[in-house]
Chimera marker file (.cmm) of the C-alpha trace (Angstrom):
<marker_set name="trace">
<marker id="1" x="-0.751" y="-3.448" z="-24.715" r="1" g="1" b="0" radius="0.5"/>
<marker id="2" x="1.582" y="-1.400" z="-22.685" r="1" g="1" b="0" radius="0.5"/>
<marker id="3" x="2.762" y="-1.246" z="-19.356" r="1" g="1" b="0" radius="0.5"/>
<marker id="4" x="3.835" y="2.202" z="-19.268" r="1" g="1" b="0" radius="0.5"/>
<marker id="5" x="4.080" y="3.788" z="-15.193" r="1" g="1" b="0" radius="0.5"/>
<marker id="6" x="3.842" y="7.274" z="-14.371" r="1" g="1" b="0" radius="0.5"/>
<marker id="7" x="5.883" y="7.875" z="-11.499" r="1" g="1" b="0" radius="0.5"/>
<marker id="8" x="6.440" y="11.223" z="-9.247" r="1" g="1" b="0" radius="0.5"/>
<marker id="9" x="8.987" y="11.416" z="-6.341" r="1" g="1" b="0" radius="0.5"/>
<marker id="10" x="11.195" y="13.472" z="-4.484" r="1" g="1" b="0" radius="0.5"/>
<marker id="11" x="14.831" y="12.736" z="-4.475" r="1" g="1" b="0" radius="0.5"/>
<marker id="12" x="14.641" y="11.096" z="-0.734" r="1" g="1" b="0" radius="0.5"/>
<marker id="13" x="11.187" y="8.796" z="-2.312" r="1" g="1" b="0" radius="0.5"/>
<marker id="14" x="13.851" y="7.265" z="-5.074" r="1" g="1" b="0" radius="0.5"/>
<marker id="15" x="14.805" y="3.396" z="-4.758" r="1" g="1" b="0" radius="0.5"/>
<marker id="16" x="18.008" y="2.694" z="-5.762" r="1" g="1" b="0" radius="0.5"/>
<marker id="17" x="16.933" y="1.411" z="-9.004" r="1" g="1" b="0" radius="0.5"/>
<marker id="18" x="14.776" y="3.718" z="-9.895" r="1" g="1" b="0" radius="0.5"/>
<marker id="19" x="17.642" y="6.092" z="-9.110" r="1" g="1" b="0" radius="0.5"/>
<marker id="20" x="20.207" y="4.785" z="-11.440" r="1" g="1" b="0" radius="0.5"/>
<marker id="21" x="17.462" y="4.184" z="-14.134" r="1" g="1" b="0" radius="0.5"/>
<marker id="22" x="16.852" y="7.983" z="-14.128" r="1" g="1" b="0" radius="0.5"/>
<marker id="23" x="20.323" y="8.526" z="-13.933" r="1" g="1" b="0" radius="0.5"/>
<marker id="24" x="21.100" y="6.509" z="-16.896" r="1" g="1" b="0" radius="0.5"/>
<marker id="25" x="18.752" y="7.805" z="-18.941" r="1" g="1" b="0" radius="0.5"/>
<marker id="26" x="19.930" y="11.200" z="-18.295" r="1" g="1" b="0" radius="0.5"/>
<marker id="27" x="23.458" y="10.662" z="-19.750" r="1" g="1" b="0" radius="0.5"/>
<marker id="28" x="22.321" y="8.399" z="-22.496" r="1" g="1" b="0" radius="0.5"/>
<marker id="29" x="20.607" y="11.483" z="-23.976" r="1" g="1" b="0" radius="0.5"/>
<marker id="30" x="22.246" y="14.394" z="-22.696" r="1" g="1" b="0" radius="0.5"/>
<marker id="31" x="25.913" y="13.254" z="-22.672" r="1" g="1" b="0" radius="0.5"/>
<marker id="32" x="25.952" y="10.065" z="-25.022" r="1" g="1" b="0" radius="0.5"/>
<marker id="33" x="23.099" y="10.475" z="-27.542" r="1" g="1" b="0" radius="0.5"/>
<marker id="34" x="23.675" y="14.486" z="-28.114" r="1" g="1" b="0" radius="0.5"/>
<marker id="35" x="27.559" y="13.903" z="-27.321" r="1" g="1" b="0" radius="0.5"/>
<marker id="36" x="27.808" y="16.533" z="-24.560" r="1" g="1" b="0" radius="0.5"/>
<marker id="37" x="29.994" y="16.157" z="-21.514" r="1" g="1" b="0" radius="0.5"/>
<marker id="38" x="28.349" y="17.904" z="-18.829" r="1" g="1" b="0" radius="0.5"/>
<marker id="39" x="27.885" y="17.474" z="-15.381" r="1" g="1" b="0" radius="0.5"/>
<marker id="40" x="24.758" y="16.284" z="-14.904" r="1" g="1" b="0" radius="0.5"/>
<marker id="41" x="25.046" y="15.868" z="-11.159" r="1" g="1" b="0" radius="0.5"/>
<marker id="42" x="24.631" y="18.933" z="-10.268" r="1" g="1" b="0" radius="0.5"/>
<marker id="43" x="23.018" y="19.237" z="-6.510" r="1" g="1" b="0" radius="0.5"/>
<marker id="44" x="19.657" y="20.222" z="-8.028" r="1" g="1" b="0" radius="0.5"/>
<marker id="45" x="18.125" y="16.472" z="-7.819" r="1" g="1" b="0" radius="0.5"/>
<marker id="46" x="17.818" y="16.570" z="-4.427" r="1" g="1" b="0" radius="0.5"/>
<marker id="47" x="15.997" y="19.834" z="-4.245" r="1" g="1" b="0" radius="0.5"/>
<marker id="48" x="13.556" y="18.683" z="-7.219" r="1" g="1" b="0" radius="0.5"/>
<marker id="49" x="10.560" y="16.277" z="-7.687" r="1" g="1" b="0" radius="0.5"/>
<marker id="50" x="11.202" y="14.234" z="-10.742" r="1" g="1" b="0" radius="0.5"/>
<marker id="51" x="8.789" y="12.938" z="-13.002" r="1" g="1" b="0" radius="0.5"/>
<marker id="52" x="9.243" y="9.943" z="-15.158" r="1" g="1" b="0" radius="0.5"/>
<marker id="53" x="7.732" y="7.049" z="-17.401" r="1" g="1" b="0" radius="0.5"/>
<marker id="54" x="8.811" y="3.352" z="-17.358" r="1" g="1" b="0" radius="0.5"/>
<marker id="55" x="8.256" y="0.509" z="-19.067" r="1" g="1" b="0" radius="0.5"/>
<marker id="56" x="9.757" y="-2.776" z="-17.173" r="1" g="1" b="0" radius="0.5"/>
<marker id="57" x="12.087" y="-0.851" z="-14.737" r="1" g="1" b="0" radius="0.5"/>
<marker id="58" x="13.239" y="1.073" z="-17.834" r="1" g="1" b="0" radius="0.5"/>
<marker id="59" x="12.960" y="4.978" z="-18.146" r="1" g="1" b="0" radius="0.5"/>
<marker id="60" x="11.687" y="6.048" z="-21.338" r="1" g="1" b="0" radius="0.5"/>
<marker id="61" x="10.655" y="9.859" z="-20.378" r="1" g="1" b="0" radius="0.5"/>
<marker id="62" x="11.669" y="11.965" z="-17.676" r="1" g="1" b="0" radius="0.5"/>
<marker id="63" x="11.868" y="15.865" z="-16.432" r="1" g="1" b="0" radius="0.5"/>
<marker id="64" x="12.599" y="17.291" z="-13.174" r="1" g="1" b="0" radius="0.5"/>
<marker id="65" x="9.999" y="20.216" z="-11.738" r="1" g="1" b="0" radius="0.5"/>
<marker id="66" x="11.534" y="22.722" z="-9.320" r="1" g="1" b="0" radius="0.5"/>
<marker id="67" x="9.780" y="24.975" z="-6.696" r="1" g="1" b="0" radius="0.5"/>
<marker id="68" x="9.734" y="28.896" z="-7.104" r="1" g="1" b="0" radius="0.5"/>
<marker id="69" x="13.361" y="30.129" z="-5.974" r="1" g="1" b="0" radius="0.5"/>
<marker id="70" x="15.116" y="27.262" z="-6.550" r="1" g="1" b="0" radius="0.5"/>
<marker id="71" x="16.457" y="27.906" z="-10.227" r="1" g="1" b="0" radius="0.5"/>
<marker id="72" x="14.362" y="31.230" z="-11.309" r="1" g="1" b="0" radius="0.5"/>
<marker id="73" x="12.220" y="33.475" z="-9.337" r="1" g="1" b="0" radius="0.5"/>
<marker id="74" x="9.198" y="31.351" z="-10.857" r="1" g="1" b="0" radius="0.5"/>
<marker id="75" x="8.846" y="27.202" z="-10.763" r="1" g="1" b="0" radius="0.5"/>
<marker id="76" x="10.476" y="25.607" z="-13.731" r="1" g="1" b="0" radius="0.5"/>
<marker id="77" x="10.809" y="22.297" z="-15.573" r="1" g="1" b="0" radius="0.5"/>
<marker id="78" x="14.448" y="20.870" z="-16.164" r="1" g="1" b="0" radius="0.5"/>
<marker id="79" x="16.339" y="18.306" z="-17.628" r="1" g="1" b="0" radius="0.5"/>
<marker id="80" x="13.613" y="17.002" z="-19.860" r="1" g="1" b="0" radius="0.5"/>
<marker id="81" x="13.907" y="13.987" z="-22.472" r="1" g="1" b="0" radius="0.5"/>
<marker id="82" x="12.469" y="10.966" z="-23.790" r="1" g="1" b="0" radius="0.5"/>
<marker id="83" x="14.525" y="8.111" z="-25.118" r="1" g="1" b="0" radius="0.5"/>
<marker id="84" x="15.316" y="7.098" z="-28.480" r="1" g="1" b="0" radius="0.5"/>
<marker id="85" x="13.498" y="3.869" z="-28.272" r="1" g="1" b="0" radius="0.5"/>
<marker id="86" x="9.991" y="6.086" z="-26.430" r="1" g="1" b="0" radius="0.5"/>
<marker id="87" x="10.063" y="8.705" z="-29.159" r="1" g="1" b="0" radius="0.5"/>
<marker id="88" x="6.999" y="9.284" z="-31.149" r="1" g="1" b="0" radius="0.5"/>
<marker id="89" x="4.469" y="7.516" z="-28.809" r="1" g="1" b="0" radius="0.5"/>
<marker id="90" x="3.532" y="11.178" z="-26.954" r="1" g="1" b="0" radius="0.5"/>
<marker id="91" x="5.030" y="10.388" z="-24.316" r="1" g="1" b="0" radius="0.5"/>
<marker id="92" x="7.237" y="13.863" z="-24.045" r="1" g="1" b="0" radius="0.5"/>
<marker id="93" x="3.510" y="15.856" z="-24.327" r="1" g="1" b="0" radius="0.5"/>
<marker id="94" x="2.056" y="13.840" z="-21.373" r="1" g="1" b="0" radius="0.5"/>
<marker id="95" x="5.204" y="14.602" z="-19.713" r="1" g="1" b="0" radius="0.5"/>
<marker id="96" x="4.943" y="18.580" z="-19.940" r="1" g="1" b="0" radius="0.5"/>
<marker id="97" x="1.266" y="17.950" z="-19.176" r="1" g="1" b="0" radius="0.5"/>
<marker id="98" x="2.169" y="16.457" z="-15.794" r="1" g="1" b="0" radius="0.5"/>
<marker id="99" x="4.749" y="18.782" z="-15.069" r="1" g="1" b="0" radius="0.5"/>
<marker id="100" x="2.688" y="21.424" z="-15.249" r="1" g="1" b="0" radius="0.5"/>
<marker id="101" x="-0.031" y="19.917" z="-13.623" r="1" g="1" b="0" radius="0.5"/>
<marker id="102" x="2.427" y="18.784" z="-10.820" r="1" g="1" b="0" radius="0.5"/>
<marker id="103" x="4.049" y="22.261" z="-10.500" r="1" g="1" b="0" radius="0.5"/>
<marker id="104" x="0.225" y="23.702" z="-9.560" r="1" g="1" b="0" radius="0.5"/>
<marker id="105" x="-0.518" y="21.105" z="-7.299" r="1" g="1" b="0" radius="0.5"/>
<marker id="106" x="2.246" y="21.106" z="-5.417" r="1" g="1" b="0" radius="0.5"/>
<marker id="107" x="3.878" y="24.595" z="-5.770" r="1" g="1" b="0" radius="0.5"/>
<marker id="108" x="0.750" y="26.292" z="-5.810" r="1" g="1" b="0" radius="0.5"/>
<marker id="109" x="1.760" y="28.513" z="-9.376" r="1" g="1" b="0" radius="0.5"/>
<marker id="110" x="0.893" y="28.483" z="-12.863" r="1" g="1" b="0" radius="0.5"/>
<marker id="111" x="3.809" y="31.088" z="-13.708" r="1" g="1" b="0" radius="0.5"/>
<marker id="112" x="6.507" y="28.368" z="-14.952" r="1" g="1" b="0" radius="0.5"/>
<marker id="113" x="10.128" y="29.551" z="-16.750" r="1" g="1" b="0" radius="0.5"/>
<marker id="114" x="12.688" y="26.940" z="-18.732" r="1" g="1" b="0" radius="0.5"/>
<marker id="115" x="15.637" y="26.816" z="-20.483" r="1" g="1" b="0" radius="0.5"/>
<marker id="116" x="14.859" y="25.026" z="-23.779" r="1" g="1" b="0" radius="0.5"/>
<marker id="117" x="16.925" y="23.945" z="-26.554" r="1" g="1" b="0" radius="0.5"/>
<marker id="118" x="15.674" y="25.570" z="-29.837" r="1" g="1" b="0" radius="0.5"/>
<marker id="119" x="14.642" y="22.763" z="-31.565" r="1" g="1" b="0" radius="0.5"/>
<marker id="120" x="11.738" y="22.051" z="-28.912" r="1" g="1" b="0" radius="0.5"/>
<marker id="121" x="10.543" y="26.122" z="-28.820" r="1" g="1" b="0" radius="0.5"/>
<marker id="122" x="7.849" y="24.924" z="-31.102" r="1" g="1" b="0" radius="0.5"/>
<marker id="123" x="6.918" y="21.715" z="-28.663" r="1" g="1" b="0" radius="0.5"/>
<marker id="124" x="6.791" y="23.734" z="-25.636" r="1" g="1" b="0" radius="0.5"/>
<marker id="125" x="4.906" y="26.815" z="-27.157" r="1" g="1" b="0" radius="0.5"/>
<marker id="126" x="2.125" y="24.106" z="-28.021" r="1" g="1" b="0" radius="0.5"/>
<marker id="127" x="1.550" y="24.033" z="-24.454" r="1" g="1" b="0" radius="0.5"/>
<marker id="128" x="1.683" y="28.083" z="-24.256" r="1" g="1" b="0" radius="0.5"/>
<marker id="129" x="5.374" y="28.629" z="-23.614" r="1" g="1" b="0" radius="0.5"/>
<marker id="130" x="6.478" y="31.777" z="-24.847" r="1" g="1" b="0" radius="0.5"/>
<marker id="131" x="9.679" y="33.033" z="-26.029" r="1" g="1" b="0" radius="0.5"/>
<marker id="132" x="11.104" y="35.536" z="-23.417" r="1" g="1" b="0" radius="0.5"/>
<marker id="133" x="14.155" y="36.932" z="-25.986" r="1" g="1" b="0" radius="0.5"/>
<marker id="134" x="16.553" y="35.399" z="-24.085" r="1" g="1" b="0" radius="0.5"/>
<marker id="135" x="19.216" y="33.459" z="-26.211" r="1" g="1" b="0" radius="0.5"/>
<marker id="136" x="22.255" y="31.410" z="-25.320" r="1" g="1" b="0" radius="0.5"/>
<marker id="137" x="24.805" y="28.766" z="-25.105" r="1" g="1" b="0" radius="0.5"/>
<marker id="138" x="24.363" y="26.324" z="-22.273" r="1" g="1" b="0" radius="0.5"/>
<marker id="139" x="26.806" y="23.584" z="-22.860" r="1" g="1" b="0" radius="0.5"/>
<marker id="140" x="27.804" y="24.951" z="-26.754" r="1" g="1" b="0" radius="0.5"/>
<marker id="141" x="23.785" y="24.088" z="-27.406" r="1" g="1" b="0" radius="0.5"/>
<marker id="142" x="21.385" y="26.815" z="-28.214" r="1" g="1" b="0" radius="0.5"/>
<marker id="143" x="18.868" y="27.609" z="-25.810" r="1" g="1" b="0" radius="0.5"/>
<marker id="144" x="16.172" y="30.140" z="-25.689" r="1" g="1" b="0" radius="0.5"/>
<marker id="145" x="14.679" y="31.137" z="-22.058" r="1" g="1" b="0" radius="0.5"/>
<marker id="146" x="10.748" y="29.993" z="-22.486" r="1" g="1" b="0" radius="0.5"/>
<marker id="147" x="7.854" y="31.359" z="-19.884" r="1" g="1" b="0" radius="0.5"/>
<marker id="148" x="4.677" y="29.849" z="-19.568" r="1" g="1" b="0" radius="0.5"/>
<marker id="149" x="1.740" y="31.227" z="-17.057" r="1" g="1" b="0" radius="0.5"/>
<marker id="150" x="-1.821" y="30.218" z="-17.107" r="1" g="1" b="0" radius="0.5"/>
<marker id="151" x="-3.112" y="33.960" z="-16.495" r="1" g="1" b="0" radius="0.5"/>
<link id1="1" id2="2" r="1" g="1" b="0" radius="0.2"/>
<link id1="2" id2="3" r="1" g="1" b="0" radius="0.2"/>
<link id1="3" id2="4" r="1" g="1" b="0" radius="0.2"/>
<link id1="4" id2="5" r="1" g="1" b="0" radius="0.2"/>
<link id1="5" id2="6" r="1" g="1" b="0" radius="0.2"/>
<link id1="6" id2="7" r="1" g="1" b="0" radius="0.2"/>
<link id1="7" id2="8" r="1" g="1" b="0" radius="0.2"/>
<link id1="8" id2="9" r="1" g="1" b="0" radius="0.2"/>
<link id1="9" id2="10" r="1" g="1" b="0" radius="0.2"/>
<link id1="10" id2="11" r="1" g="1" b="0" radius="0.2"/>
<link id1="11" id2="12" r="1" g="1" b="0" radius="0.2"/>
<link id1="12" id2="13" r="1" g="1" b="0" radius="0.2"/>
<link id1="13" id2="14" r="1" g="1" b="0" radius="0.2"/>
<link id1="14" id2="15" r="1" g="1" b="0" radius="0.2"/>
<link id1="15" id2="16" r="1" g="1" b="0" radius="0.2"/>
<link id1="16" id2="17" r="1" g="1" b="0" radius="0.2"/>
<link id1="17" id2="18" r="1" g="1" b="0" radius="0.2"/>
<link id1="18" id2="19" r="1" g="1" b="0" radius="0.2"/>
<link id1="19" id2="20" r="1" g="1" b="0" radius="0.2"/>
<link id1="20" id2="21" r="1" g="1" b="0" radius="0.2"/>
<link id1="21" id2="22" r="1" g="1" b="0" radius="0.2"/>
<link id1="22" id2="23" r="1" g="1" b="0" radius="0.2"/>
<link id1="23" id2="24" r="1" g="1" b="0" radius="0.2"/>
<link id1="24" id2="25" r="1" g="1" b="0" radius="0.2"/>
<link id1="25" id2="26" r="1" g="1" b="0" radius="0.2"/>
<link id1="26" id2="27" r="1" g="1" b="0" radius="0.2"/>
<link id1="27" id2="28" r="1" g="1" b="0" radius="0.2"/>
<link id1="28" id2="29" r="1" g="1" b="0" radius="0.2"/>
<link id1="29" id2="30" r="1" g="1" b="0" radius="0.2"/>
<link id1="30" id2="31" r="1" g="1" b="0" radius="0.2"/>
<link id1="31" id2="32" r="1" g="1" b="0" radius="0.2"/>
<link id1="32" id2="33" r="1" g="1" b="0" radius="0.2"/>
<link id1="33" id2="34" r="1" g="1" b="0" radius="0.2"/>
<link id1="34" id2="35" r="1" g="1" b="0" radius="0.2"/>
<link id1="35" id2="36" r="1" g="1" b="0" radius="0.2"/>
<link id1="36" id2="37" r="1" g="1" b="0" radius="0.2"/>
<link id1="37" id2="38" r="1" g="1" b="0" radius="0.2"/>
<link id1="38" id2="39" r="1" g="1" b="0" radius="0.2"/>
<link id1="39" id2="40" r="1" g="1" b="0" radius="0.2"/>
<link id1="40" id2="41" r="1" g="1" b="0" radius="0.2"/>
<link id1="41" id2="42" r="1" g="1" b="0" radius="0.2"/>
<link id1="42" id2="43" r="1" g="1" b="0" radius="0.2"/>
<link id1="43" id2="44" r="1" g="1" b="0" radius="0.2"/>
<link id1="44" id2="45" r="1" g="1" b="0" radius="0.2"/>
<link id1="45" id2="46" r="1" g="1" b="0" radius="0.2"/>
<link id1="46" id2="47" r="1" g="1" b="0" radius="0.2"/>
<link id1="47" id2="48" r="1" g="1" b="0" radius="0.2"/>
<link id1="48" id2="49" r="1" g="1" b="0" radius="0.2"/>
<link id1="49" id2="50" r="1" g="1" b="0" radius="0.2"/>
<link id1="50" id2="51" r="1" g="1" b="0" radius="0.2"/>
<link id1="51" id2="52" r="1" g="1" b="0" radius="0.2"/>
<link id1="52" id2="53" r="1" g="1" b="0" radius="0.2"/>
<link id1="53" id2="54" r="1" g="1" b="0" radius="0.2"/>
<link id1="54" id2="55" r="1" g="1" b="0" radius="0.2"/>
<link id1="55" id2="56" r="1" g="1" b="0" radius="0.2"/>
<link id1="56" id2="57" r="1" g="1" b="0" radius="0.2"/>
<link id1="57" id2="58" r="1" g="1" b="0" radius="0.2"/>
<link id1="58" id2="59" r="1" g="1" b="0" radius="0.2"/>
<link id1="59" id2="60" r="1" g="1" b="0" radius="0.2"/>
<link id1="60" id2="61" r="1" g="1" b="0" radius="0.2"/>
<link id1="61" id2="62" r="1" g="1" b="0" radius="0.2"/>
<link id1="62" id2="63" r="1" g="1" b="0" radius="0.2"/>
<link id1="63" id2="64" r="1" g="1" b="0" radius="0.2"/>
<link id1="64" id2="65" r="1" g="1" b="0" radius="0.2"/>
<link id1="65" id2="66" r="1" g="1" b="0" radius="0.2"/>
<link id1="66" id2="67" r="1" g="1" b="0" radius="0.2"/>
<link id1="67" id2="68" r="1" g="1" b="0" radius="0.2"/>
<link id1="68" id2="69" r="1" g="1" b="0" radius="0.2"/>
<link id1="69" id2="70" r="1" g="1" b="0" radius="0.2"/>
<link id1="70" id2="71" r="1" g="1" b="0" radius="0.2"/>
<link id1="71" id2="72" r="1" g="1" b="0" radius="0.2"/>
<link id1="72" id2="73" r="1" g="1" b="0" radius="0.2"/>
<link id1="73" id2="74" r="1" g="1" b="0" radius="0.2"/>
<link id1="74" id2="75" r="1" g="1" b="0" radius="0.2"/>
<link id1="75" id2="76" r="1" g="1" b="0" radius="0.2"/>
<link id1="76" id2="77" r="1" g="1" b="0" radius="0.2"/>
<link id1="77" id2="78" r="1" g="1" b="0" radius="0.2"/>
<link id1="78" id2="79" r="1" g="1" b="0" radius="0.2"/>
<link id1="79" id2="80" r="1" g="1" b="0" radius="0.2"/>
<link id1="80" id2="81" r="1" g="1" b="0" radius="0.2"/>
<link id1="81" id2="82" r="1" g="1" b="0" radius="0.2"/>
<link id1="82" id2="83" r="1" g="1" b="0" radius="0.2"/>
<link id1="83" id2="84" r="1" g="1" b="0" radius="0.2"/>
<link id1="84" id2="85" r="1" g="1" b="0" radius="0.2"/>
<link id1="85" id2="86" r="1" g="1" b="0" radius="0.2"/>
<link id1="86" id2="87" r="1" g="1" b="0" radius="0.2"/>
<link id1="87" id2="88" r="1" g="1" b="0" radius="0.2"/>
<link id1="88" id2="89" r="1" g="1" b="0" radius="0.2"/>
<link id1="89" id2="90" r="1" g="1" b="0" radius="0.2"/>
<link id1="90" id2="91" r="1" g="1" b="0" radius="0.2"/>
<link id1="91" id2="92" r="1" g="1" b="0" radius="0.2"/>
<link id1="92" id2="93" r="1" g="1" b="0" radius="0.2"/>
<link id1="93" id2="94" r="1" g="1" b="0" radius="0.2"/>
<link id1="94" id2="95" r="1" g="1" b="0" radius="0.2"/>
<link id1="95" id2="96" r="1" g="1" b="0" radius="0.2"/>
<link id1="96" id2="97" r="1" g="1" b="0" radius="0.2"/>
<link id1="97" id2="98" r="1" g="1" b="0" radius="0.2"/>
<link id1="98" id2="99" r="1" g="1" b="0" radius="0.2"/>
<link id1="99" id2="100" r="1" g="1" b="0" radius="0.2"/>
<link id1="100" id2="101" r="1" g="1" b="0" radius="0.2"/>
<link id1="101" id2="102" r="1" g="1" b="0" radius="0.2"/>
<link id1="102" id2="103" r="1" g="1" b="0" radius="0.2"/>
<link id1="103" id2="104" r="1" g="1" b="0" radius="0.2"/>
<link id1="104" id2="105" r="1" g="1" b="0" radius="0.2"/>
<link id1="105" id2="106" r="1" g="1" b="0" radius="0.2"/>
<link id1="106" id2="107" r="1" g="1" b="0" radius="0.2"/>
<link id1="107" id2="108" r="1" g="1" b="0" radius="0.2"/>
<link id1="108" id2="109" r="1" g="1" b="0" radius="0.2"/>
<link id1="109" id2="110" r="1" g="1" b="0" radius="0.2"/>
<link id1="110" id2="111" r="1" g="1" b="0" radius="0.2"/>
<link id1="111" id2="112" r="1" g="1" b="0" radius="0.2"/>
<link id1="112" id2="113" r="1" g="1" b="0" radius="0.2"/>
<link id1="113" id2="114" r="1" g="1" b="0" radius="0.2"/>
<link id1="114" id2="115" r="1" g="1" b="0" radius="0.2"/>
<link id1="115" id2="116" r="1" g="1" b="0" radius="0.2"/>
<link id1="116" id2="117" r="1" g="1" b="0" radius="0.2"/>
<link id1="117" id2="118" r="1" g="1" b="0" radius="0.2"/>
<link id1="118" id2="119" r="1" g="1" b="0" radius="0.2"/>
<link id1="119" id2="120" r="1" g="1" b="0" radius="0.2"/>
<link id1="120" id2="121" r="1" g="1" b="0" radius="0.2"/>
<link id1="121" id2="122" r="1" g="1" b="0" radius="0.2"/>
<link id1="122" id2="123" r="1" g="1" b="0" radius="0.2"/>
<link id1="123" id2="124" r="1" g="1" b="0" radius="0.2"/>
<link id1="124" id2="125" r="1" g="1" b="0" radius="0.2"/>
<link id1="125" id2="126" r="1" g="1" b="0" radius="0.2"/>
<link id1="126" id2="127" r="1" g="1" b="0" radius="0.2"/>
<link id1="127" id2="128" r="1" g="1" b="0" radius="0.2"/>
<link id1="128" id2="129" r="1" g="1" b="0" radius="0.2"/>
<link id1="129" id2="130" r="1" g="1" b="0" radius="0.2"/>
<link id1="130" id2="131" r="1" g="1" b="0" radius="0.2"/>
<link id1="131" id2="132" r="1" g="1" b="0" radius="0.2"/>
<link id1="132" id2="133" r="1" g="1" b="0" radius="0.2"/>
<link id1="133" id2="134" r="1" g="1" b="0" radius="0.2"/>
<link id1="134" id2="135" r="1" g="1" b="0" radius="0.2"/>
<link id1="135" id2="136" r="1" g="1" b="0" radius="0.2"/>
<link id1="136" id2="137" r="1" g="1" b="0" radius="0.2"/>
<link id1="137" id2="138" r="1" g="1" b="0" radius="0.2"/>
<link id1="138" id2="139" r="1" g="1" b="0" radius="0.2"/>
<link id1="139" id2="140" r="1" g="1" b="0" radius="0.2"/>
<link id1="140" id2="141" r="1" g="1" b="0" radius="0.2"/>
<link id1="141" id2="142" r="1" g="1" b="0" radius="0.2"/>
<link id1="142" id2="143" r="1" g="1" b="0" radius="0.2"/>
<link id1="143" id2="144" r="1" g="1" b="0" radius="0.2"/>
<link id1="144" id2="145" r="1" g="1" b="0" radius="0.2"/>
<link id1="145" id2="146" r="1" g="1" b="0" radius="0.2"/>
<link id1="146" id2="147" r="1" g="1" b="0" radius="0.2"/>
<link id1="147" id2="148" r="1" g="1" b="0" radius="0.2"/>
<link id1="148" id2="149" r="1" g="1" b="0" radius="0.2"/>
<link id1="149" id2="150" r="1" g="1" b="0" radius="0.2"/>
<link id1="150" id2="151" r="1" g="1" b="0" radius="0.2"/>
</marker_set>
């Protein structure tokens, strides 16, 4: 059986622990797992609500949901993963699921833009993402600009 929480929190709502378990999962993916130096820290977790699963105190999916104006005109949904040992049980699809659901609960929108690395363009256009034309390099990893809108 598992014991898999959803959680949703502000950056002031964190624990400690929870904190550093975020945290840790971040740079095990983006920085260890995809070998990336990059700062991950980067003054936007205090302005986000963060959504993550955890199993035992351990986080095994997690994203970050943003506000309109914060990083694009529209809301948006950052610094997505699941870890190694989490793939393959759905977890990253009930993650976008909340995230969007979060974003029009809280933010009031259904208009919602990302940054996503290529390989996923075909996860996130399952949920209706669309490809805007906009390619680049963020951190010498291709990413295509992705907007999503209930309309």
């Amino acid at each position: 059986m598992s014991n898999i929480i959803w959680k949703i929190k502000t950056f002031d709502e964190f624990t400690v622990p929870e904190l550093y378990s975020v945290l840790k999962a971040r740079i095990d993916v983006f920085v260890v797992e995809q070998n990336c130096p990059y700062p991950d820290l980067d003054d936007y977790d205090q302005k986000a609500v963060h959504i993550w699963a955890e199993e035992n105190g351990e986080v095994l999916a997690n994203c970050r949901i943003f506000d309109k104006g914060i990083k694009y005109p529209e809301a948006s949904i950052g610094r997505v993963l699941t870890t190694e040992k989490a793939r393959g049980k759905r977890l990253g699809k009930q993650l976008i699921q909340y995230a969007l659901d979060a974003i029009e609960a809280r933010f009031h929108t259904s208009e919602v833009r990302i940054s996503a690395q290529d390989y996923l363009l075909k996860f996130y256009g399952e949920f209706g993402f669309k490809d805007t034309g906009k390619k680049y390099l963020e951190d010498d990893i291709p990413h295509t600009e992705m907007f999503y809108s209930k309309k």
